[in-house]
N, C-alpha and C positions, 0 to 999 in steps of 0.2 A: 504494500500500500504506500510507502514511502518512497518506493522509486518512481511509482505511477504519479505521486502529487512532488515530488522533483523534476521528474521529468516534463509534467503538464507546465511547472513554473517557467522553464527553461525555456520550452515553447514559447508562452507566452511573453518571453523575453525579448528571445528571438525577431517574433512579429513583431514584438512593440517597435524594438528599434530598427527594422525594416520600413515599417508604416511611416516612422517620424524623419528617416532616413528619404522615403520618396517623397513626402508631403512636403520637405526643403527643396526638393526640384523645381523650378519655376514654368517647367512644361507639364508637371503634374499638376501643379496650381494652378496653373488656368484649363486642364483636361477637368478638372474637380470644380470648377466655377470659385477659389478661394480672392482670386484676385482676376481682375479684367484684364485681358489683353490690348498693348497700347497699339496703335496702329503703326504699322513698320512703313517706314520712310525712307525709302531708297532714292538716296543720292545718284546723281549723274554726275562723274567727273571725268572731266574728257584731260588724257594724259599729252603732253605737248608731245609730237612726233620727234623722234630720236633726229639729230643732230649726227652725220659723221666726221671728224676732223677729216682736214682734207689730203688726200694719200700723193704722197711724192711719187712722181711719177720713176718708176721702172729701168734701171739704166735695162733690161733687157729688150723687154716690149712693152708698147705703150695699153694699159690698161688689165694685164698680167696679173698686176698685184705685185708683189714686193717678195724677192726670192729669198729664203731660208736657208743656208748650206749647200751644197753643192752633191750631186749623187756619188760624184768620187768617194766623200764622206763614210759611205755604210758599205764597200766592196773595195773600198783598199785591199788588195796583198797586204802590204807590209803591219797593217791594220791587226790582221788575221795572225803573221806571223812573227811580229815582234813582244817581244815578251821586257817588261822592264823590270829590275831587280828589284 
C-alpha cells in the first residue's frame, strides 16, 4: 500500500511539473486562450545590393579574373622528389 500511495505521489509530481513546465510556453498560452495573441508585424527591409570592389584587370586576359599560382605548382618533379632534412 505504500508503494502504491508513493508511487501515485511521484506521478503526480511528475504531471505537476510537466503541466507548469508547458503552461510557461507562450504557444501553449495562447493554444489555452491564457493570454491573447498580438498581431505579428512583418517588417519589409529591403537589403542594399552588394557593392563589388572593382577587380584589377588580369595581366593574363582581360576579364579572366585574377590568377592564383601557377599549374607548375602541384606536378613539379622536383616537388615530388626532393626531400629536405
Amino acid at each position: 500500500m505504500l508503494n502504491f500511495l508513493l508511487g501515485a505521489l511521484a506521478g503526480a509530481l511528475m504531471a505537476a511539473v510537466a503541466t507548469i513546465a508547458a503552461v510557461r510556453n507562450p504557444d501553449v498560452q495562447v493554444r489555452m486562450g491564457l493570454v491573447r495573441q498580438d498581431p505579428t508585424v512583418v517588417q519589409v527591409v529591403r537589403r542594399p545590393d552588394p557593392v563589388c570592389p572593382a577587380q584589377a584587370a588580369a595581366p593574363g586576359a582581360a576579364g579572366a579574373g585574377p590568377q592564383v599560382g601557377q599549374p607548375e605548382m602541384l606536378f613539379a618533379r622536383r616537388r615530388f622528389w626532393s626531400v629536405a632534412p
